[in-house]
Predicted model as a PDB file, atoms N, CA, C, CB and O in Angstrom, pLDDT in the B-factor column:
MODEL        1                                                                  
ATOM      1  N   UNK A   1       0.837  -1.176   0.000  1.00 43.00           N  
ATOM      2  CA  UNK A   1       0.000   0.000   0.000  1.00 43.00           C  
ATOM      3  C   UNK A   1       0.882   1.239   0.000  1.00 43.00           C  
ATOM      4  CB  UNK A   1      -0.952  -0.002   1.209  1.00 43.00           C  
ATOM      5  O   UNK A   1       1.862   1.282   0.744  1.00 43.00           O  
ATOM      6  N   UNK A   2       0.565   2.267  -0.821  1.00 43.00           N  
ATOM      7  CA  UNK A   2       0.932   3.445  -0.909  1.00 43.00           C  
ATOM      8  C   UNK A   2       0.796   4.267  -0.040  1.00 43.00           C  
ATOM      9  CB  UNK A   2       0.574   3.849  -1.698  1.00 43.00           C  
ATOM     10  O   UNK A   2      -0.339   4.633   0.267  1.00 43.00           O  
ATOM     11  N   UNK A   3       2.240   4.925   0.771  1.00 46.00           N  
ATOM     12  CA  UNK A   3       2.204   5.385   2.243  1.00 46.00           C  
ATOM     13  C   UNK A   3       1.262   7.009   1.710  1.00 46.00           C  
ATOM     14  CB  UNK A   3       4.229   5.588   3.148  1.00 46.00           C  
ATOM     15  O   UNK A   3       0.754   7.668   2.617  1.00 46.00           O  
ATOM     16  N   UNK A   4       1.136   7.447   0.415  1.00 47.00           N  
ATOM     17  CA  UNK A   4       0.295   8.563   0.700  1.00 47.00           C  
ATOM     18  C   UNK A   4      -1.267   7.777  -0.143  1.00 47.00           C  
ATOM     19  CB  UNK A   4       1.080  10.293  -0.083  1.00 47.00           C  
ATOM     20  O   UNK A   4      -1.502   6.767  -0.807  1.00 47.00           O  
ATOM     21  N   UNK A   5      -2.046   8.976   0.394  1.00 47.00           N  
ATOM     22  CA  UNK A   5      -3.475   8.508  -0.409  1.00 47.00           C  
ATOM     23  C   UNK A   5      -3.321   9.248  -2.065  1.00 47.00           C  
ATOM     24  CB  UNK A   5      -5.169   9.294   0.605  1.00 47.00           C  
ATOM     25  O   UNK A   5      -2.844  10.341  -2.368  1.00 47.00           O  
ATOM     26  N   UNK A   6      -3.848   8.311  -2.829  1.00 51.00           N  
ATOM     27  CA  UNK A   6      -4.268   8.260  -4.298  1.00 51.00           C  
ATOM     28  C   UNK A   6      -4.918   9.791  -4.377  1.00 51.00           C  
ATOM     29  CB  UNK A   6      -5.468   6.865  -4.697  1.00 51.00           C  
ATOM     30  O   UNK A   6      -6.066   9.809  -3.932  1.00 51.00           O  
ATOM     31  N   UNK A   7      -4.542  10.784  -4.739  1.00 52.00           N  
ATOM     32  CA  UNK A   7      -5.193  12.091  -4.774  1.00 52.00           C  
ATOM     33  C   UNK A   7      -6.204  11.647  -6.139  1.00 52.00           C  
ATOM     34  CB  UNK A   7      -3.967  13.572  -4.994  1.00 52.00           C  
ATOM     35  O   UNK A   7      -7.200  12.362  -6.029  1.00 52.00           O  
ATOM     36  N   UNK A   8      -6.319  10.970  -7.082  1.00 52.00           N  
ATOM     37  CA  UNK A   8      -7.187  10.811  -7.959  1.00 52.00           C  
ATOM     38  C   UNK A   8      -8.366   9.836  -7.057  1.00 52.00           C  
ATOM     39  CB  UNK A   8      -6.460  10.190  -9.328  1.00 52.00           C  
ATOM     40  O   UNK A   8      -9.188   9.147  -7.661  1.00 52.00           O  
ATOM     41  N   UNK A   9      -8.345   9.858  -6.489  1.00 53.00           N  
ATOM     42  CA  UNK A   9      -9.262   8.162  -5.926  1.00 53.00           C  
ATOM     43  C   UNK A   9     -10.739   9.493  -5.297  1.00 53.00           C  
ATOM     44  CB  UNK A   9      -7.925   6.627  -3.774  1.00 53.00           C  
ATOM     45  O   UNK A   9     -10.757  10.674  -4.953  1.00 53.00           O  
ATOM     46  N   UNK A  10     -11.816   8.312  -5.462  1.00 51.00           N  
ATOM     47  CA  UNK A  10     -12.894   9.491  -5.268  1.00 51.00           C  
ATOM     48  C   UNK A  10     -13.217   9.313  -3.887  1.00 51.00           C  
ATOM     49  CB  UNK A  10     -14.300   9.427  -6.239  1.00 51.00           C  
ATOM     50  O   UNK A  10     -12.986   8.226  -3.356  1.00 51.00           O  
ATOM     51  N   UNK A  11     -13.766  10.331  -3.196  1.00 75.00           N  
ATOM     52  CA  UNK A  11     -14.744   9.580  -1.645  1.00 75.00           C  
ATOM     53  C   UNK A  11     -15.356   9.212  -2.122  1.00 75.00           C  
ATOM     54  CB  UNK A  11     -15.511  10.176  -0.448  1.00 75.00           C  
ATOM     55  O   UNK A  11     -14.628   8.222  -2.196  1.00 75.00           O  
ATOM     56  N   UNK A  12     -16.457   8.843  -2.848  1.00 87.00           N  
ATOM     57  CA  UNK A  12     -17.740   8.334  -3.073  1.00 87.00           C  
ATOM     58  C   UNK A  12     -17.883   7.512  -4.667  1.00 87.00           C  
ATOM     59  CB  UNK A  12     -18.757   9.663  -2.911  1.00 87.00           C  
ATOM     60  O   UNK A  12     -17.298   7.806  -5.710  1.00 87.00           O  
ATOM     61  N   UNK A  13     -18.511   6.809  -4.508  1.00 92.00           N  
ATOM     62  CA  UNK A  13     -18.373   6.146  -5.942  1.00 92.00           C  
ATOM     63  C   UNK A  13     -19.568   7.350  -7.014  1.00 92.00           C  
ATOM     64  CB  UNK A  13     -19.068   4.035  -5.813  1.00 92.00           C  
ATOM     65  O   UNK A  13     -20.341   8.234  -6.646  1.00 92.00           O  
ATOM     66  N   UNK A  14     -19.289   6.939  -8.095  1.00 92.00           N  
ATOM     67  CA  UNK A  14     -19.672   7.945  -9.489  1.00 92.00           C  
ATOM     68  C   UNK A  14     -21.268   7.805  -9.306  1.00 92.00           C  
ATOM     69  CB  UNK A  14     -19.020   7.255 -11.348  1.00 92.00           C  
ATOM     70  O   UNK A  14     -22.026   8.772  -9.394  1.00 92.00           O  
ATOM     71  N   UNK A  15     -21.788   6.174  -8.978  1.00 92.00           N  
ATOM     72  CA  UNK A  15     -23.161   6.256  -8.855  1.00 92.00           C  
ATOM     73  C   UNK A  15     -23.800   7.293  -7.338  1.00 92.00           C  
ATOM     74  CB  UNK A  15     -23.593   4.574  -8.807  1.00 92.00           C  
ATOM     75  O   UNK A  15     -24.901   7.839  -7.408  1.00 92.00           O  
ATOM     76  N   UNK A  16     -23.411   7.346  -6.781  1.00 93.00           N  
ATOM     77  CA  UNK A  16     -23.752   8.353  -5.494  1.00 93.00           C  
ATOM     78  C   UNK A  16     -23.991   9.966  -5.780  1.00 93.00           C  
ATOM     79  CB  UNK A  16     -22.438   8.288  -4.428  1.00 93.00           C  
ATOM     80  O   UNK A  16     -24.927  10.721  -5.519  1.00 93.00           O  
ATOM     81  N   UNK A  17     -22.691  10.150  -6.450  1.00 92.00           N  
ATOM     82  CA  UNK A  17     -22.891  11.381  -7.038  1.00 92.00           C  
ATOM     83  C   UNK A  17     -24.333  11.934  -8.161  1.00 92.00           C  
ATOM     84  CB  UNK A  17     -21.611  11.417  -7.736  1.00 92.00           C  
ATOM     85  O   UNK A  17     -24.983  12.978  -8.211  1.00 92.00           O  
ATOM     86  N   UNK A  18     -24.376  10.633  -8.950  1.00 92.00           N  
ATOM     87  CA  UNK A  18     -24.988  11.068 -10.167  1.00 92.00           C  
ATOM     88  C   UNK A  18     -26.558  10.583  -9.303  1.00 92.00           C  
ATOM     89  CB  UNK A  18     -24.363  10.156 -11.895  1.00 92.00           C  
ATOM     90  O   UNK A  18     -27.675  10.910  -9.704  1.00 92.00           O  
ATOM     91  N   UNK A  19     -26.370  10.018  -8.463  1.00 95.00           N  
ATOM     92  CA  UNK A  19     -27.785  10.043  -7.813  1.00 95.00           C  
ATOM     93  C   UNK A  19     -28.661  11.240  -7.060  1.00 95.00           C  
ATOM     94  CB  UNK A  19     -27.672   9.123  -6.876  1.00 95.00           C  
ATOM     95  O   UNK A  19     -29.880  11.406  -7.016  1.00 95.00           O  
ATOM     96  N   UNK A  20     -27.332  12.178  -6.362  1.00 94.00           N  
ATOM     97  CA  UNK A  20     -27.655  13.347  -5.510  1.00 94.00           C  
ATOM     98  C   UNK A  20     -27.752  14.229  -6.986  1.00 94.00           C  
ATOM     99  CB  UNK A  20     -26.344  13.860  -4.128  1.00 94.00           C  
ATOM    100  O   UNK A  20     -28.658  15.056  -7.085  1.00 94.00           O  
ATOM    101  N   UNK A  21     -27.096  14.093  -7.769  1.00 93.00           N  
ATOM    102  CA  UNK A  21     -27.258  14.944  -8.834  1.00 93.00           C  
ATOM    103  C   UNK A  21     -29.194  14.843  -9.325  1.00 93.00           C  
ATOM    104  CB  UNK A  21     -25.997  14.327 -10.141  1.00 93.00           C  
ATOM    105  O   UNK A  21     -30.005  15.736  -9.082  1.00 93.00           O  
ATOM    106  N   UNK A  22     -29.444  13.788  -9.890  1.00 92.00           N  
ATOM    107  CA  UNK A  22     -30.742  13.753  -9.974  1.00 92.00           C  
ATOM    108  C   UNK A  22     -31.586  13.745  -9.016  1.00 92.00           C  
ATOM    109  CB  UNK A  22     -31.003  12.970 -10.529  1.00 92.00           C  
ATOM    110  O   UNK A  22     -32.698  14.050  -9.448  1.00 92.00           O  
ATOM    111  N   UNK A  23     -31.584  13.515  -7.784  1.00 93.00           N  
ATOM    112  CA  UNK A  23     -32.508  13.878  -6.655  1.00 93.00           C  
ATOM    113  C   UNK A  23     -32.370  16.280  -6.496  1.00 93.00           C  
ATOM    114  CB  UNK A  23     -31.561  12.607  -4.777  1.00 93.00           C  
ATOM    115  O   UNK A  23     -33.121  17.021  -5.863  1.00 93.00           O  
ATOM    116  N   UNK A  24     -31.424  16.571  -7.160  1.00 92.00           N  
ATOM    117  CA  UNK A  24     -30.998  17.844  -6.710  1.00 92.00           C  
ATOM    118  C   UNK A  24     -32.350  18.610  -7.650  1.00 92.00           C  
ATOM    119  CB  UNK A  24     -29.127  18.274  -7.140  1.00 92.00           C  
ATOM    120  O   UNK A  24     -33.239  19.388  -7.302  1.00 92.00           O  
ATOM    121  N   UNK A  25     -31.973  17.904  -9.115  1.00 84.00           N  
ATOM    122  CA  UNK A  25     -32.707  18.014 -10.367  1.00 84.00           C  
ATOM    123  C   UNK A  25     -33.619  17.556 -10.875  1.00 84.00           C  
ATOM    124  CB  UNK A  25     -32.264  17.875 -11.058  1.00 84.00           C  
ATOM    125  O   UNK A  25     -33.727  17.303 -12.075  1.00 84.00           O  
ATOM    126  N   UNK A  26     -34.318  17.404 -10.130  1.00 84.00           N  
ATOM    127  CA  UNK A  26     -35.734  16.175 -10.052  1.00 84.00           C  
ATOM    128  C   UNK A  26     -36.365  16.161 -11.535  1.00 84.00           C  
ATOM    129  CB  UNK A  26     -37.259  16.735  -8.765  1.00 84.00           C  
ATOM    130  O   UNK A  26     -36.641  15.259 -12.326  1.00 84.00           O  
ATOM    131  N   UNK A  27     -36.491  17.830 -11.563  1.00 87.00           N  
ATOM    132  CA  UNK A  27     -37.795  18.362 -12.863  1.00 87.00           C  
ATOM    133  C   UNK A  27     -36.785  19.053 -13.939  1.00 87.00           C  
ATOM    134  CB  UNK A  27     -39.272  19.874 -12.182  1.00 87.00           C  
ATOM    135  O   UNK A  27     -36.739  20.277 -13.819  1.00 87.00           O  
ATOM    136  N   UNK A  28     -35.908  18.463 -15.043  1.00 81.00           N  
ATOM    137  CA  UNK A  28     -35.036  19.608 -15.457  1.00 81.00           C  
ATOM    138  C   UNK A  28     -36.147  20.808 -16.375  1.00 81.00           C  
ATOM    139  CB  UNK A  28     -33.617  18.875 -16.546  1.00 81.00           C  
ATOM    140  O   UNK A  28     -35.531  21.645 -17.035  1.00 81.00           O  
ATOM    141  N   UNK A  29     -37.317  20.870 -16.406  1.00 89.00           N  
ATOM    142  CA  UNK A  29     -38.404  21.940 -16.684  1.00 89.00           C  
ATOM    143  C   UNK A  29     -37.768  23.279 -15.636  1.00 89.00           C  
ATOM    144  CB  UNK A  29     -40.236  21.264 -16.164  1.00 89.00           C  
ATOM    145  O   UNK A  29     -37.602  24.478 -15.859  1.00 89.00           O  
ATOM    146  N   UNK A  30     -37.565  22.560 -14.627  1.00 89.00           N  
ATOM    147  CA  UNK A  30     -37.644  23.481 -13.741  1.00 89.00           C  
ATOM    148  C   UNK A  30     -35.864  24.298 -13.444  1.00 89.00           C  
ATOM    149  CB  UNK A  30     -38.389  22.629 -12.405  1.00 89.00           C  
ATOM    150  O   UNK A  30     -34.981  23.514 -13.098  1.00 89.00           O  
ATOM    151  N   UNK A  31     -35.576  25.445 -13.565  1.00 90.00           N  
ATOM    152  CA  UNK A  31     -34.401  25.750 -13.253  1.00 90.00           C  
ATOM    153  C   UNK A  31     -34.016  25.507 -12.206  1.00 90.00           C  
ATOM    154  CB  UNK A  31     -34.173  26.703 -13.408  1.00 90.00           C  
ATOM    155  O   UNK A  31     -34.945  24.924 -11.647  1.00 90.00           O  
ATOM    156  N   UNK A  32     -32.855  25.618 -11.277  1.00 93.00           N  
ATOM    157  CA  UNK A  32     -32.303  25.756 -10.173  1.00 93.00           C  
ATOM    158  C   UNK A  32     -31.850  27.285  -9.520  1.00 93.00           C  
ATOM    159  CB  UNK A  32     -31.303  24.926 -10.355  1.00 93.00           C  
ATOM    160  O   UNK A  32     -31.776  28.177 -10.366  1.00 93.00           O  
ATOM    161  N   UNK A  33     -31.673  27.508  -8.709  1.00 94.00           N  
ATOM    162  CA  UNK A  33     -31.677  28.993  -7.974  1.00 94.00           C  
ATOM    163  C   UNK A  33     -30.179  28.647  -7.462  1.00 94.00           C  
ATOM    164  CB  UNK A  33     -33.080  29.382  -6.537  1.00 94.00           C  
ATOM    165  O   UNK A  33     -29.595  27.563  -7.437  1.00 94.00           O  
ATOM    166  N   UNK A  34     -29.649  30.272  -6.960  1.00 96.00           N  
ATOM    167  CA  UNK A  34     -28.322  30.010  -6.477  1.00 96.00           C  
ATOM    168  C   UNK A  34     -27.448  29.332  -6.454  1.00 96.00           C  
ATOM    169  CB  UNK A  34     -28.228  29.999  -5.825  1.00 96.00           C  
ATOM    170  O   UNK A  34     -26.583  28.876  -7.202  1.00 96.00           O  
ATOM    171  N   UNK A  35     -28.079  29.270  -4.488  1.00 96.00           N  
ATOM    172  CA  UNK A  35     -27.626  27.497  -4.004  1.00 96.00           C  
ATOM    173  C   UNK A  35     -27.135  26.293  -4.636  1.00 96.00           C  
ATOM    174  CB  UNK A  35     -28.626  26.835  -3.579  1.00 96.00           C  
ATOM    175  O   UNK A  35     -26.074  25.675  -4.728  1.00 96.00           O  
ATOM    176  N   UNK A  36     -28.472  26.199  -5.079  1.00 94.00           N  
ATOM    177  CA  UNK A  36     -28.545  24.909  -5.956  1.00 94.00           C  
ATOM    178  C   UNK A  36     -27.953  24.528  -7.327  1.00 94.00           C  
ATOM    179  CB  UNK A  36     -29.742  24.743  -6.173  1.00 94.00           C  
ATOM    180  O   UNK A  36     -27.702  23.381  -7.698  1.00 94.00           O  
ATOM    181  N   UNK A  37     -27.745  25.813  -8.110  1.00 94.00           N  
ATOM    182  CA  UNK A  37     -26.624  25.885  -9.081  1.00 94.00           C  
ATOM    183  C   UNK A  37     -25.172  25.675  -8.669  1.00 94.00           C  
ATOM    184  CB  UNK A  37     -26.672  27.131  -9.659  1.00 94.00           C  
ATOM    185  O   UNK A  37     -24.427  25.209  -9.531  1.00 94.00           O  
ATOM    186  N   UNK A  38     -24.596  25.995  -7.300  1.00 97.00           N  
ATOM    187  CA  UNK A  38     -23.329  25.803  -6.620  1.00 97.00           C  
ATOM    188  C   UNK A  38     -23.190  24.694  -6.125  1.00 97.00           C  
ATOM    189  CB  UNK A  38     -23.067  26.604  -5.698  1.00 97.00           C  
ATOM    190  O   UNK A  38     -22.008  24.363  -6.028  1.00 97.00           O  
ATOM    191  N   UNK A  39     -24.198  23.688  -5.626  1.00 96.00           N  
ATOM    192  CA  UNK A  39     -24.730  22.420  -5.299  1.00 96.00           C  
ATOM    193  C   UNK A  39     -24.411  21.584  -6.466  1.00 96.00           C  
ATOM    194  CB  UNK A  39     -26.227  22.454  -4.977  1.00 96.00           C  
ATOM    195  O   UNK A  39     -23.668  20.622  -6.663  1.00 96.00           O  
ATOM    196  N   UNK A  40     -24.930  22.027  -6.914  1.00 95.00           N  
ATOM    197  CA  UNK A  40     -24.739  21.032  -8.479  1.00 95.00           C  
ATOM    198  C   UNK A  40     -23.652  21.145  -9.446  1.00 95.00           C  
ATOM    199  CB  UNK A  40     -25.881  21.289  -9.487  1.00 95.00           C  
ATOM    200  O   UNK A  40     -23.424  20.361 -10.367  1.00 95.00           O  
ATOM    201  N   UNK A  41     -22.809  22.523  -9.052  1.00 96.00           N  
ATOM    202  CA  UNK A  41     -21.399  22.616  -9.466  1.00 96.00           C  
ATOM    203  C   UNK A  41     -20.437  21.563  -9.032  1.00 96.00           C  
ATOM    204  CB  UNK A  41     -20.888  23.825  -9.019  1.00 96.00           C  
ATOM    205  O   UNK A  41     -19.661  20.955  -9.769  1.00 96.00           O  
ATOM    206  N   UNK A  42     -20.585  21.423  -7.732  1.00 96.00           N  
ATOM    207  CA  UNK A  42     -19.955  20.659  -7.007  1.00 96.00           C  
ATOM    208  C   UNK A  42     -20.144  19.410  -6.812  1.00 96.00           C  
ATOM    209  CB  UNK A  42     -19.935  21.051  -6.157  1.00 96.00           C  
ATOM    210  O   UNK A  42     -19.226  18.724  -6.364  1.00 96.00           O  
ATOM    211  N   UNK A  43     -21.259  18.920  -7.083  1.00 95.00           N  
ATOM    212  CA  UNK A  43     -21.769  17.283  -7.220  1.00 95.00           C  
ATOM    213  C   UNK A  43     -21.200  17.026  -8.501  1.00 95.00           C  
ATOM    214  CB  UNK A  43     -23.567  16.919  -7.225  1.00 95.00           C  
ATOM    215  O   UNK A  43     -20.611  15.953  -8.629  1.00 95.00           O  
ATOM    216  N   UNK A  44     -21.278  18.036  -9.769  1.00 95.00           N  
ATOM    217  CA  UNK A  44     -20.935  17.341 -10.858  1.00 95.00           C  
ATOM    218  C   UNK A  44     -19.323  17.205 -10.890  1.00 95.00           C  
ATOM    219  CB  UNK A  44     -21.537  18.037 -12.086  1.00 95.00           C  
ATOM    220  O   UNK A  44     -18.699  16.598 -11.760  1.00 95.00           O  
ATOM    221  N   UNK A  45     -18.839  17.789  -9.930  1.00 95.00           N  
ATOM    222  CA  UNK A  45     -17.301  18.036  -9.800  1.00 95.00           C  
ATOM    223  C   UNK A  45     -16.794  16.765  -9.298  1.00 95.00           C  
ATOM    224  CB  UNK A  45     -16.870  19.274  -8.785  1.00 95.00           C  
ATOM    225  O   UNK A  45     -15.884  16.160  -9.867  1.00 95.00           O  
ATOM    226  N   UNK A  46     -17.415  16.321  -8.159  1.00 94.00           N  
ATOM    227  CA  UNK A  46     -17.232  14.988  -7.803  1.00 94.00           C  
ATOM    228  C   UNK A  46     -17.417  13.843  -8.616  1.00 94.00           C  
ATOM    229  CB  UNK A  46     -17.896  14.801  -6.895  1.00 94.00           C  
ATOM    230  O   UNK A  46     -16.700  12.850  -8.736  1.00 94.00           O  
ATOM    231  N   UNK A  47     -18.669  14.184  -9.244  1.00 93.00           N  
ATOM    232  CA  UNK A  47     -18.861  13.051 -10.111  1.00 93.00           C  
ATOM    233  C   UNK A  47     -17.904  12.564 -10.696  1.00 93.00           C  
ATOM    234  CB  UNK A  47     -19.628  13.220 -10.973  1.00 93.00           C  
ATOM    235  O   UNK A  47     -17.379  11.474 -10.470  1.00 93.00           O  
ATOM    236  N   UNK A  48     -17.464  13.775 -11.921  1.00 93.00           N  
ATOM    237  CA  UNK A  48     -16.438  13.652 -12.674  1.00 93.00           C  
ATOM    238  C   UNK A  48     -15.101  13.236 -11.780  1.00 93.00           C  
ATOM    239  CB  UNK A  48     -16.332  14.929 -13.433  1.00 93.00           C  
ATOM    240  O   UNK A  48     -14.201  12.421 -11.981  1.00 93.00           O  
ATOM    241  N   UNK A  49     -15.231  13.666 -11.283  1.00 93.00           N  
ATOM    242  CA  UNK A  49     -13.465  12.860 -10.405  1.00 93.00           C  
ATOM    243  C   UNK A  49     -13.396  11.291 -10.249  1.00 93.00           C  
ATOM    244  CB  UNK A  49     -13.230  13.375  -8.409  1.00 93.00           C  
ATOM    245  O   UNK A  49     -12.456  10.507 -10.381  1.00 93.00           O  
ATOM    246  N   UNK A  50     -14.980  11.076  -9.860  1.00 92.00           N  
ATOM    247  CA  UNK A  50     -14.970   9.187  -9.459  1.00 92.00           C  
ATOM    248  C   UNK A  50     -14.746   8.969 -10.866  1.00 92.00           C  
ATOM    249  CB  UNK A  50     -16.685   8.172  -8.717  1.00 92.00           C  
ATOM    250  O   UNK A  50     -13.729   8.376 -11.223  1.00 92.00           O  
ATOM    251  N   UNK A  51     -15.725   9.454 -11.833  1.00 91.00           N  
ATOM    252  CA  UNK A  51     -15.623   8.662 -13.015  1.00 91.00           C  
ATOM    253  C   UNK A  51     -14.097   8.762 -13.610  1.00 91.00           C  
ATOM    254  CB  UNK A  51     -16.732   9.174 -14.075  1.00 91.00           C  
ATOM    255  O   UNK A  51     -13.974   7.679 -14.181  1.00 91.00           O  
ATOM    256  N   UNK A  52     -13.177   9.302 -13.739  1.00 90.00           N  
ATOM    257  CA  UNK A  52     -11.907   9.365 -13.877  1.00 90.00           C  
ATOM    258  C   UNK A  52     -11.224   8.656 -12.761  1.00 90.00           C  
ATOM    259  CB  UNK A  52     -11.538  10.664 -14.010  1.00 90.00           C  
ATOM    260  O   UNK A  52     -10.025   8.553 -13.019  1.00 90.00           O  
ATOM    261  N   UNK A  53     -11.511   8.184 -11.738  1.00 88.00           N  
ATOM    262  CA  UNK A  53     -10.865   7.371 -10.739  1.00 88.00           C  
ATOM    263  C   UNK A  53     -11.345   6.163 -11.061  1.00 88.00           C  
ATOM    264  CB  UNK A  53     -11.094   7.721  -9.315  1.00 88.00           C  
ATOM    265  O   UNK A  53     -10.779   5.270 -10.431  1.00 88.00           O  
ATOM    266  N   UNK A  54     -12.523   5.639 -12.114  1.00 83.00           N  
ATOM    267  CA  UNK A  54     -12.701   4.582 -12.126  1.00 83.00           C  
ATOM    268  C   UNK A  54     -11.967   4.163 -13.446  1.00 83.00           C  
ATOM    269  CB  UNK A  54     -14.010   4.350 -11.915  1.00 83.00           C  
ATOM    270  O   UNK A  54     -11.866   3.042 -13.943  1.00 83.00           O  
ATOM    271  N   UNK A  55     -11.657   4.933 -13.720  1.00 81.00           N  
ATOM    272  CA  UNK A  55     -10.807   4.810 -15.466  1.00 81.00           C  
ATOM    273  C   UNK A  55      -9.499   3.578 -15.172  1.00 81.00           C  
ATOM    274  CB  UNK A  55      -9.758   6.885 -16.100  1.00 81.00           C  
ATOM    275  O   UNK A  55      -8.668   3.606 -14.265  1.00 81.00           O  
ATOM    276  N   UNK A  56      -9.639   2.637 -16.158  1.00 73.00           N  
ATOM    277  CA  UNK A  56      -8.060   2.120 -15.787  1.00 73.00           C  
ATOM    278  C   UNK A  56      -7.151   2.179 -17.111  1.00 73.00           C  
ATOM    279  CB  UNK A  56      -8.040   0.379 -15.188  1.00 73.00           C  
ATOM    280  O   UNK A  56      -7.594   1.903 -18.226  1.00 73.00           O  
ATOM    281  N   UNK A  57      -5.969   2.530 -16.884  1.00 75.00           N  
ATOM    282  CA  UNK A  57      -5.132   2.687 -18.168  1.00 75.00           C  
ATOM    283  C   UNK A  57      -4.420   1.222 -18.311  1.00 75.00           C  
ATOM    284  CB  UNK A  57      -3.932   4.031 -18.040  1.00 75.00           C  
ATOM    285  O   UNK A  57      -3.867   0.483 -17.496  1.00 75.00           O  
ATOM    286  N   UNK A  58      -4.715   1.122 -19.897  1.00 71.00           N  
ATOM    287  CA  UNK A  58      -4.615  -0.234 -20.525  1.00 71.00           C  
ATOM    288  C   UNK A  58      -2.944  -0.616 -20.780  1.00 71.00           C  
ATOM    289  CB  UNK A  58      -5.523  -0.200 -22.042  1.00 71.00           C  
ATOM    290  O   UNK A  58      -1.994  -0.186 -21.433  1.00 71.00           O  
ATOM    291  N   UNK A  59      -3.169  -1.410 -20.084  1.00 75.00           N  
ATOM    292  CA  UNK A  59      -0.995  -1.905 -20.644  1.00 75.00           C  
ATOM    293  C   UNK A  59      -0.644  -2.436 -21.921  1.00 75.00           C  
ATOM    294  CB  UNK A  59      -0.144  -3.401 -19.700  1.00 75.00           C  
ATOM    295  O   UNK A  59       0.532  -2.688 -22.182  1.00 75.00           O  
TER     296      UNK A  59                                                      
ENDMDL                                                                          
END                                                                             
């Protein structure tokens, strides 16, 4: 094991994210306000990190 942590490695797996993402965005009819635009900046930020942490490079 690698004495530091994997800075690519996600807290949360990609499905978690993309779940709070659609619970955030229930109705996309409906816009989001502020908050919830900064909310969802940041969920999709995570997202994208797991999904690139789940990437494996081919030998």
């Amino acid at each position: 094991m690698s004495p530091t942590p994997n800075p690519r490695a996600a807290a949360r797996p990609a499905a978690a994210g993309n779940e709070d993402i659609r619970a955030l965005w229930h109705d996309p009819r409906l816009g989001l306000n502020d908050a919830q635009r900064a909310a969802y900046g940041r969920l999709l930020a995570e997202w994208a990190a797991a999904v690139r942490a789940d990437v494996v490079t081919a030998v």
